[in-house]
C-alpha positions in Angstrom: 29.1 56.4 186.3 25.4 56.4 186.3 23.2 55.3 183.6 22.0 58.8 182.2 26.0 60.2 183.0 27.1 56.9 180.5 24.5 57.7 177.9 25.9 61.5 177.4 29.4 60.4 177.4 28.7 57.8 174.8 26.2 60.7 172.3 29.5 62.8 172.6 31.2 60.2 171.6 29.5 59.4 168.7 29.0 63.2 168.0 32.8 63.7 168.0 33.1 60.5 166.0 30.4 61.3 163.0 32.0 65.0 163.2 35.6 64.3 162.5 34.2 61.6 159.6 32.5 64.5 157.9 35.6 66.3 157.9 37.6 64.2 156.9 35.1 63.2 154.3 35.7 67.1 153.2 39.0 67.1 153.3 38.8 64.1 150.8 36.7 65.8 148.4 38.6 69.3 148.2 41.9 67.9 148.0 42.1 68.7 144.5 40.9 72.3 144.4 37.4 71.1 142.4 34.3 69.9 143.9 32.1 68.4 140.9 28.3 67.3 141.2 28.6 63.2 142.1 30.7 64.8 145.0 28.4 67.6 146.2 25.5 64.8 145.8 27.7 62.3 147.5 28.5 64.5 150.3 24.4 65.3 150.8 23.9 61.7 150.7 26.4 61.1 153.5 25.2 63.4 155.8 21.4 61.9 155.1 22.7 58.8 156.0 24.8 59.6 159.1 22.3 61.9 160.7 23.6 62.1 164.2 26.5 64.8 162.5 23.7 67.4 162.3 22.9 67.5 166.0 26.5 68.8 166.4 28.3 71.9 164.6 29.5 72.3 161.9 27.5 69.7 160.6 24.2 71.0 160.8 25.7 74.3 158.8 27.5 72.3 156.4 23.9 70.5 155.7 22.2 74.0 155.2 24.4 74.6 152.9 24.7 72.0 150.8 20.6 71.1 150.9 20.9 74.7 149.5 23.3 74.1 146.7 20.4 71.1 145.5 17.3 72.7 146.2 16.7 73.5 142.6 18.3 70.1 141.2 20.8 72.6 139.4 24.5 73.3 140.8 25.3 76.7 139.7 29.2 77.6 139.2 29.1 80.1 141.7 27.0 77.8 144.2 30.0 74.6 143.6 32.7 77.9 143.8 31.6 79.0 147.2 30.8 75.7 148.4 34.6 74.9 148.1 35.3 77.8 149.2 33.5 77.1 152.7 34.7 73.7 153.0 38.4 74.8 152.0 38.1 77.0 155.0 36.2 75.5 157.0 38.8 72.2 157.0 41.6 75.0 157.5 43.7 73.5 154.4 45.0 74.1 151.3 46.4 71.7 149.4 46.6 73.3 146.1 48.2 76.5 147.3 50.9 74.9 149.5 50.6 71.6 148.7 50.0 70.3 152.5 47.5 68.2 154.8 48.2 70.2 157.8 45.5 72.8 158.8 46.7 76.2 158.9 47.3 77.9 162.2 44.0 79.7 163.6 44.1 83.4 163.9 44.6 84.7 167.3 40.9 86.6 167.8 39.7 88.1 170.7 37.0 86.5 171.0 34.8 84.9 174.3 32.4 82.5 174.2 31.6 82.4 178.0 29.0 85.2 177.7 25.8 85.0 176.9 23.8 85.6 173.8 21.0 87.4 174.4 18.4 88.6 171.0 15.9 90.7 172.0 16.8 94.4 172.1 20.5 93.7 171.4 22.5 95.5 169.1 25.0 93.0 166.5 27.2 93.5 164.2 28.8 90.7 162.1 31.8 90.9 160.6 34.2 88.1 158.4 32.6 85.0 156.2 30.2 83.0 157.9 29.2 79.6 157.0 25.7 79.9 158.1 25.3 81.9 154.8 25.1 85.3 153.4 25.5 88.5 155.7 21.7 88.6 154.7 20.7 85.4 156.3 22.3 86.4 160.0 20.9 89.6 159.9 18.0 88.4 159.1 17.6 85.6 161.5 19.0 87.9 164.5 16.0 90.5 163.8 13.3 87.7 163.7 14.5 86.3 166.9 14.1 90.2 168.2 17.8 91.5 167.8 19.2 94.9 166.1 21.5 95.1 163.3 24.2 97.9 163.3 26.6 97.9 160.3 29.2 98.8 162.5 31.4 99.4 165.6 29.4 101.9 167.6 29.6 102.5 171.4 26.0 101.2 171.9 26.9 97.4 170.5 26.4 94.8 172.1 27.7 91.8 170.3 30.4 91.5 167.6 30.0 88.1 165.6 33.0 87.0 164.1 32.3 84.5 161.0 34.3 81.1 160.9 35.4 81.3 157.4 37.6 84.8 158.9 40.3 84.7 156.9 43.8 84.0 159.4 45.1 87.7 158.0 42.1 89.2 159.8 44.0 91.9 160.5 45.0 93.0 157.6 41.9 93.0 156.2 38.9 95.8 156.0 36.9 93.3 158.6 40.3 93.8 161.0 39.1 97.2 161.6 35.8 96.5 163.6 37.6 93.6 165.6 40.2 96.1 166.6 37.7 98.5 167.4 35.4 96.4 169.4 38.4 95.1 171.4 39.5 98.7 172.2 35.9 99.4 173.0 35.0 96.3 175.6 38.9 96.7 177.5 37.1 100.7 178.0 33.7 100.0 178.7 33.1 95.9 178.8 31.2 96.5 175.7 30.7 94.9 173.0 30.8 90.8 173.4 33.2 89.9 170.9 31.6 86.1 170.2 32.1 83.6 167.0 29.4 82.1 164.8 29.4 78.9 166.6 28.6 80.8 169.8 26.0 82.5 167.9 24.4 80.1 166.5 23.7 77.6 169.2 22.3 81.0 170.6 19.7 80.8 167.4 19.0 77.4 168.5 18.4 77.6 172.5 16.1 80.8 171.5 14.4 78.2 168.9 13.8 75.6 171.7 12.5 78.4 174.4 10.6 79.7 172.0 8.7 76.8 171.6 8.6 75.3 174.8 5.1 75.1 176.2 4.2 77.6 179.1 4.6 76.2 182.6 
């Protein structure tokens, strides 16, 4: 193996490493169905100190959101409430409803990450909970980086986003319906891409590094 082959194998490494710390970390800190202050602060600190996890998702989300939560120095109950809430699902378990430390089964989506996301031009939808943020905050950063934002499933889409707090009952649930349609729509006309945030947002961050890439 060559020296530069050895150096990426041992970044993933310590990606994958500082990643499955994190979560575990969360999983600690949820276990009892409350996240209080010295853990949100703990949890910031952490992260602060092991700063290879935000190179790597979900870290770098998980960051955003908590650097969010402290901006003002005041932890609202709704900002602690949907913290949990995005760690709970993020973790995939649920210890006070079923009283267990294995992760839930993921949903079966339709979704495929091989293709391309392309912003400029491009019609999106976004459907579930995301943990980038509010429905707000990917619409908006999908028009800045030149994207269009449809509220729903219409023949002229071109990417459905699927957030990765989507609950496992997706299809029983009023976000269900543009999933199912988008499905029906790309086996019929290869339209739209059905992609998940994850896809989508390491999108956001290769358009962010073309962007501002000098010109050769």
């Amino acid at each position: 193996m060559s020296i530069i082959a050895q150096m990426h194998a041992d970044r993933y490494r310590l990606l994958t490493k500082a990643t499955q710390s994190l979560l575990g970390i969360c999983t600690g800190l949820i276990a009892d169905g409350q996240l209080n202050d010295a853990e949100i602060r703990f949890l910031s600190l952490w992260m602060k100190e092991n700063d290879e996890v935000l190179l790597h998702w979900p870290g770098d989300i998980i960051a955003q959101r908590v650097t969010a939560v402290l901006q003002d120095g005041a932890i609202t109950e709704e900002e602690r409430k949907d913290l949990l809430e995005t760690l709970t699902s993020l973790t995939g378990i649920h210890f006070v409803e079923n009283g267990s430390s294995e992760p839930e089964a993921p949903a079966t989506l339709p979704i495929d990450d091989s293709a391309p996301v392309i912003f400029v031009d491009k019609e999106f939808c976004f459907t579930g909970k995301f943990i980038y943020g509010t429905r707000n905050a990917c619409t908006g950063t999908t028009t800045v980086l030149g994207g269009i934002v449809a509220d729903r499933v219409g023949k002229n889409l071109d990417y459905l986003v699927i957030g990765s707090l989507t609950n496992p009952t997706w299809a029983y649930e009023a976000h269900g319906r543009k999933i199912e349609q988008a499905a029906i729509n790309r086996a019929k006309t290869g339209k739209p891409q059905i992609v998940s945030e994850r896809h989508w947002t390491s999108a956001i961050k290769q358009s962010a590094i073309t962007k501002h890439q000098p010109p050769t």
